[in-house]
C-alpha positions as CSV (number, residue, x, y, z in Angstrom):
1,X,34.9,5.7,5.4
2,X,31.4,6.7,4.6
3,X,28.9,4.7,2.2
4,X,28.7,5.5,-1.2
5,X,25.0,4.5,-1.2
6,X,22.3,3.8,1.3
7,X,21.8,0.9,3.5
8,X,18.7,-0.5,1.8
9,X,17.4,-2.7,4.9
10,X,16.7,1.0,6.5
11,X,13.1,1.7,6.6
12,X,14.4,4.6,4.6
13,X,16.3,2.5,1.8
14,X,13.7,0.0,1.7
15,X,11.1,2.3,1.2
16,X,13.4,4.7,-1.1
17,X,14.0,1.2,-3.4
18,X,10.6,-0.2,-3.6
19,X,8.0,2.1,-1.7
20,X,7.8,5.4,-4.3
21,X,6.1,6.0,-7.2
22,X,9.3,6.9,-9.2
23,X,10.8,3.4,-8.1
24,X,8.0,1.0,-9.3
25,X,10.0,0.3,-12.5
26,X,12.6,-1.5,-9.5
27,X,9.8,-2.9,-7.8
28,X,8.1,-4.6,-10.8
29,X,11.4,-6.2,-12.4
30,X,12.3,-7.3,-8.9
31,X,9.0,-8.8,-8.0
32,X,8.4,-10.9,-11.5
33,X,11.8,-12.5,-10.5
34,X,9.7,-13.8,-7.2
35,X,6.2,-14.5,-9.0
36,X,5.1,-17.2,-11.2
37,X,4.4,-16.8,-14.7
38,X,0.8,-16.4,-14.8
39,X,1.3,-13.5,-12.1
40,X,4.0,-11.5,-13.8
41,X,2.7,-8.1,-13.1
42,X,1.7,-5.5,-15.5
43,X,0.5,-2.6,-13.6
44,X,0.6,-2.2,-9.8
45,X,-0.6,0.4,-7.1
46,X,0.6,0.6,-3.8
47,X,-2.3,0.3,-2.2
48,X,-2.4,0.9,2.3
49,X,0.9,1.9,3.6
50,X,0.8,1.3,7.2
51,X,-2.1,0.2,7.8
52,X,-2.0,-0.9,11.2
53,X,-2.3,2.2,13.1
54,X,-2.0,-0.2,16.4
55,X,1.0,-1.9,15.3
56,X,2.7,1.3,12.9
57,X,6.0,0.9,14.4
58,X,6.7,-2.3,13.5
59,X,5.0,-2.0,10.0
60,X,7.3,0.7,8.8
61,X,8.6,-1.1,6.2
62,X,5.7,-3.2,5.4
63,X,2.9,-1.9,2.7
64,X,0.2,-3.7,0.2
65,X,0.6,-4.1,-3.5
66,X,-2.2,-3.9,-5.8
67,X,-1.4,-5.5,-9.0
68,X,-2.2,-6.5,-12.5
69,X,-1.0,-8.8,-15.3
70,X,-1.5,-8.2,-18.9
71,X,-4.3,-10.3,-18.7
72,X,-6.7,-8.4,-16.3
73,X,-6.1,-11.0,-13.0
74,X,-5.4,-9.2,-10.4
75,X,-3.4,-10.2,-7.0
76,X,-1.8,-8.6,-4.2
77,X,1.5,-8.2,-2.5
78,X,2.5,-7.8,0.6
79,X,5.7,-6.9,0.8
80,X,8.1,-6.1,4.3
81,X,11.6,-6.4,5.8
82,X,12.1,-7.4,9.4
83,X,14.1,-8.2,12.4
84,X,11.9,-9.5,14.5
85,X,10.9,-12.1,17.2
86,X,8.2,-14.9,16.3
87,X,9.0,-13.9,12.7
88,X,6.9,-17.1,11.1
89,X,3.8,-16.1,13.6
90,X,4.3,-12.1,12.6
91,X,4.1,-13.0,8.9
92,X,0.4,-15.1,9.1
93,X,-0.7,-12.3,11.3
94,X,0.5,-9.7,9.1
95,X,-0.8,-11.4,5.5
96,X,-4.5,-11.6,7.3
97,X,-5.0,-7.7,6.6
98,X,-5.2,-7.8,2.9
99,X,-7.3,-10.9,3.3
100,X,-9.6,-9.0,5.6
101,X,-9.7,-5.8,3.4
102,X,-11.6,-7.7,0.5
103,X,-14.6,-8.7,2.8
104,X,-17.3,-6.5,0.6
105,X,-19.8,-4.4,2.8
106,X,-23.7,-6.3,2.4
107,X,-23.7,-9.2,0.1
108,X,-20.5,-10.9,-0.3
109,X,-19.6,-14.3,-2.0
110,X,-16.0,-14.5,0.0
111,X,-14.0,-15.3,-3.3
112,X,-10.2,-13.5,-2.5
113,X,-7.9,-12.2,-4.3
114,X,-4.7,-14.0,-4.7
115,X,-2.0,-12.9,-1.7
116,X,2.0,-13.4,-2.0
117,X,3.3,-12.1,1.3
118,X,7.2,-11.5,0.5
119,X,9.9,-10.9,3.1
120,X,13.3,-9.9,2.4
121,X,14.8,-10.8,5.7
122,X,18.4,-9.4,7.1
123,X,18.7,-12.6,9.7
124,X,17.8,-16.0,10.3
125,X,14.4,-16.8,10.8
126,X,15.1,-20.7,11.0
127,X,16.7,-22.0,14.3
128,X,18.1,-24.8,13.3
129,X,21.2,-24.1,11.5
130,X,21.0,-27.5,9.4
131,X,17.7,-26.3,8.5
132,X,18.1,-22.9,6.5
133,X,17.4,-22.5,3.2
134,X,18.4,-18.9,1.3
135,X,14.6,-18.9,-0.3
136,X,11.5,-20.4,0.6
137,X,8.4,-20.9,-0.9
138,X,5.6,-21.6,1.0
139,X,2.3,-22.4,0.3
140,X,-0.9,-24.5,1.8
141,X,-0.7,-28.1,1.1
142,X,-2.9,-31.7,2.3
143,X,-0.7,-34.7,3.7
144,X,0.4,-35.6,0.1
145,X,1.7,-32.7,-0.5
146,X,-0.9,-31.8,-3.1
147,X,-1.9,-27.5,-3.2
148,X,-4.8,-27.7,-1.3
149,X,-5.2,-23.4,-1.2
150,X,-3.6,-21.6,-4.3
151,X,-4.4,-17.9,-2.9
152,X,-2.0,-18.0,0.0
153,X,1.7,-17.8,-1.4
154,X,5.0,-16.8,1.4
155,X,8.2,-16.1,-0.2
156,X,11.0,-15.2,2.6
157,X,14.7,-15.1,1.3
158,X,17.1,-15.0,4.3
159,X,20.1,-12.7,2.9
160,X,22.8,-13.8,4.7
161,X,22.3,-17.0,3.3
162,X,23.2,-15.8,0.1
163,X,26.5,-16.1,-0.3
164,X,27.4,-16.1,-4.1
165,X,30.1,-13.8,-5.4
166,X,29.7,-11.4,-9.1
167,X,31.2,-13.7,-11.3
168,X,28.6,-16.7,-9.9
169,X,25.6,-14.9,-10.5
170,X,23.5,-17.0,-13.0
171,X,20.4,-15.5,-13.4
172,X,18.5,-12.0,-13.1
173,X,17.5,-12.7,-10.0
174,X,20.6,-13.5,-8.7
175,X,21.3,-9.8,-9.8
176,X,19.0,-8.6,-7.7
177,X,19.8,-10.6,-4.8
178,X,23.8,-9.5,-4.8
179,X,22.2,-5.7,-5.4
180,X,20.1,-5.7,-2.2
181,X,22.7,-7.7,-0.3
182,X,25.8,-5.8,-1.1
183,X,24.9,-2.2,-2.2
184,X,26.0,-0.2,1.2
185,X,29.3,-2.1,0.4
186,X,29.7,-0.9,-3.1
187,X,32.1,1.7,-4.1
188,X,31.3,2.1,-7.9
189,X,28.9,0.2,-9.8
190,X,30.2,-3.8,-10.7
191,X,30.0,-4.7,-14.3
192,X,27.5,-7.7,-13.9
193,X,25.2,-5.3,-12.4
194,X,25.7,-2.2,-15.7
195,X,22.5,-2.3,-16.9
196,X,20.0,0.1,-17.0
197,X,17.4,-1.3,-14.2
198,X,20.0,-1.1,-11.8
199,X,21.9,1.7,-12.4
200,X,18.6,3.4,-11.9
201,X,18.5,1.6,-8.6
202,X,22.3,2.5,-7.8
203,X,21.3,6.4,-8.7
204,X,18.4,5.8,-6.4
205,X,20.6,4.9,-4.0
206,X,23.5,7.4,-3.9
207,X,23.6,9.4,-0.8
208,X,24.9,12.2,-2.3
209,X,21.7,12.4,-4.0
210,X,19.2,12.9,-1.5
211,X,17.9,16.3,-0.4
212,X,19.1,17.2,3.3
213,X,15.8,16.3,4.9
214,X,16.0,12.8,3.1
215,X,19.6,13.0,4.6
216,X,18.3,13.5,7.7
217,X,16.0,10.9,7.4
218,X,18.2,8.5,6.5
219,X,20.5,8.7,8.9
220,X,18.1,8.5,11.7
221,X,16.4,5.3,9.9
222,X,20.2,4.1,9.8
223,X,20.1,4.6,14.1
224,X,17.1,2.9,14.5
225,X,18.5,0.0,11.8
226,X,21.2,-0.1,14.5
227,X,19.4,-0.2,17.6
228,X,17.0,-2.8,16.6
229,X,19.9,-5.7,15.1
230,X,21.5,-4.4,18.9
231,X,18.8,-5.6,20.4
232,X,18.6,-8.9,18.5
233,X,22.4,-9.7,19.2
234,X,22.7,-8.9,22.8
235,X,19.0,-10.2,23.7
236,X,20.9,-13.2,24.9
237,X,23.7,-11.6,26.6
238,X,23.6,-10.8,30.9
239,X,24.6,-7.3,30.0
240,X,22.3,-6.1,28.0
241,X,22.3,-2.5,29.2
242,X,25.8,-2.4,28.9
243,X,26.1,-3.9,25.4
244,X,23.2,-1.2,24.1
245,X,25.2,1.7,25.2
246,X,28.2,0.2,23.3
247,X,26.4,-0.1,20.1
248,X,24.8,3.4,20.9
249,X,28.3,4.7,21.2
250,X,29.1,3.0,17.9
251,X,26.5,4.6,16.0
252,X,27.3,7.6,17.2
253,X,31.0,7.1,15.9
254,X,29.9,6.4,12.6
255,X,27.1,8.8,11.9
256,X,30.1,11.3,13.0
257,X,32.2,10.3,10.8
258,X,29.7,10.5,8.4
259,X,29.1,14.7,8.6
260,X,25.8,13.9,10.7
261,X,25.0,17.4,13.0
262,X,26.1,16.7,17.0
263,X,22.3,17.5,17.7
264,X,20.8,15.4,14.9
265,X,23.0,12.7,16.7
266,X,22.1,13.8,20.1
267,X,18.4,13.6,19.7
268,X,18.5,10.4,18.1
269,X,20.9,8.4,20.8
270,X,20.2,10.2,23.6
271,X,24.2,10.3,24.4
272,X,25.6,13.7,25.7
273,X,26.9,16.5,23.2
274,X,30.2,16.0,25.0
275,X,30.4,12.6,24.8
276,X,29.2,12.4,21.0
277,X,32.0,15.7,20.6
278,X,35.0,13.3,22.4
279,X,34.5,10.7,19.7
C-alpha cells in the first residue's frame, strides 16, 4: 500500500518540512518548542546550505539558521538529520562551521554568536541501552555542574525513543514529535494533530502534491534513505553483500508498487530491468 505522505527523514522530506522558504512558518513553531525563552525566534534566514563542499554528501540534510527574536539578539541554528557512525564526534565537528564563519576579516574581538546545534535523529546514538534518553540537552558545564559556556547549546531527540501514543500527547511539542515520527504512517489527518500549523505541514507532505520531478526526487531520496539504514543494520552481519542486495531488492519492490518508472528504479539500484520487471 503506498504512503499517503512523505517519509520526512528523506533528505527530500526533511528538507521539504523545514528547508524552504514557504515552510519557515513549520520550522519556526517547531524550533521555539526546542529553544529557551529568551531565544524564541522572531525572524530567521536560512543562511549556508551545504556548506561543506568536501563533506556535501553527508551534509545533505544539514543547513545554518540565522535568527532573530523580537528583541534584536540574534543566534544561529544548525539544524540536521543523520544515520551515521561516530554520531557525538560528527555533531562537534559539524557545529565548528558556524562558529568559524563569524571570525570577522582584520580586527576582530572574537565575541560569537549564540549556536544550538539540533539533531532529529532516526536511531540510537547512545550504546548503552540503559543509557538512552528520548531528548537531550547538552551544554558546556565545570565539575559542579555550573554553565561555564552559554553559546554552545546540542539538542538531539532520538525518535524511536519516543514512544507516546495520540491520546498521551501533553504538550505542543509532543505534537510535533508524534507528527515527524509517524507521518509516513498516517492515512488521514488525527484529530490531536487538526490544527492549522500542521495541516499546513500534512499538505506539505502529501505525495500526491508534488510536481513529477519533486516525485522523482523523492523517491530516489527514499532509495538512498534505504540504502543508508541497510548499511547501518547489516554493518554487523558476515554477509553484508548479500544482505545489501536484499534490501536493494526490497526497495525496488516497494518503489514498484509505488508507480515509480522501471528505469527511474533501474538507475537508482543498479538491479536489472528484468529483475525489477519479475517483481
Amino acid at each position: 500500500m503506498s504512503s499517503k505522505y512523505f517519509n520526512p527523514y528523506t533528505d527530500f522530506g526533511f528538507k521539504k518540512l523545514f528547508g524552504e522558504e514557504a515552510s519557515k512558518e513549520l520550522l519556526v513553531d517547531f524550533l521555539n518548542q526546542l529553544l529557551p525563552a529568551h531565544h524564541q525566534i522572531a525572524t530567521l534566514a536560512f543562511k549556508n546550505a551545504e556548506n561543506l563542499s568536501d563533506t556535501a554528501k553527508e551534509r545533505t540534510a544539514i543547513f545554518d539558521i540565522y535568527c532573530q527574536t523580537d528583541t534584536g539578539s540574534k543566534f544561529i541554528v544548525e539544524m540536521q538529520k543523520a544515520k551515521v557512525n561516530f554520531f557525538k564526534d560528527r555533531s562537534l565537528f559539524y557545529s565548528t562551521f558556524p562558529i568559524r564563519e563569524q571570525a570577522e576579516k582584520g580586527g576582530w574581538d572574537f565575541k560569537l554568536l549564540p549556536i544550538y546545534f539540533i539533531a532529529i535523529l532516526d536511531f540510537h546514538y547512545d550504546e548503552k541501552e540503559e543509557e538512552r534518553k528520548f531528548r537531550r540537552d547538552v551544554c558546556l558545564k565545570d565539575q559542579d555542574g555550573e554553565i561555564f559556556f552559554d553559546k554552545l547549546h546540542f539538542k538531539f531527540l532520538q525518535m524511536p525513543l519516543f514512544n507516546k501514543q495520540a491520546h498521551e500527547l501533553e504538550t505542543h511539542f509532543d505534537k510535533w514529535v508524534y507528527f515527524l515520527k509517524n507521518l509516513e504512517t498516517f492515512d488521514h489527518i488525527p484529530s490531536i494533530l487538526n490544527e492549522p500549523i500542521f495541516n499546513k505541514g500534512f499538505d506539505i507532505a502529501e505525495i500526491s502534491h508534488l510536481q513529477p520531478e519533486q516525485y522523482e526526487n523523492y523517491h530516489k531520496s527514499l532509495l538512498e534513505y534505504w540504502e543508508v539504514k541497510n548499511v547501518k543494520d547489516t554493518a554487523f552481519n558476515e554477509g553484508k553483500a548479500e544482505g545489501k542486495i536484499e534490501k536493494t531488492v526490497e526497495v525496488a519492490r516497494v518503489l514498484k508498487q509505488q508507480g515509480v518508472a522501471i528505469d527511474i528504479i533501474v538507475a537508482s539500484t543498479g538491479l536489472a530491468r528484468q529483475k525489477i520487471e519479475e517483481l
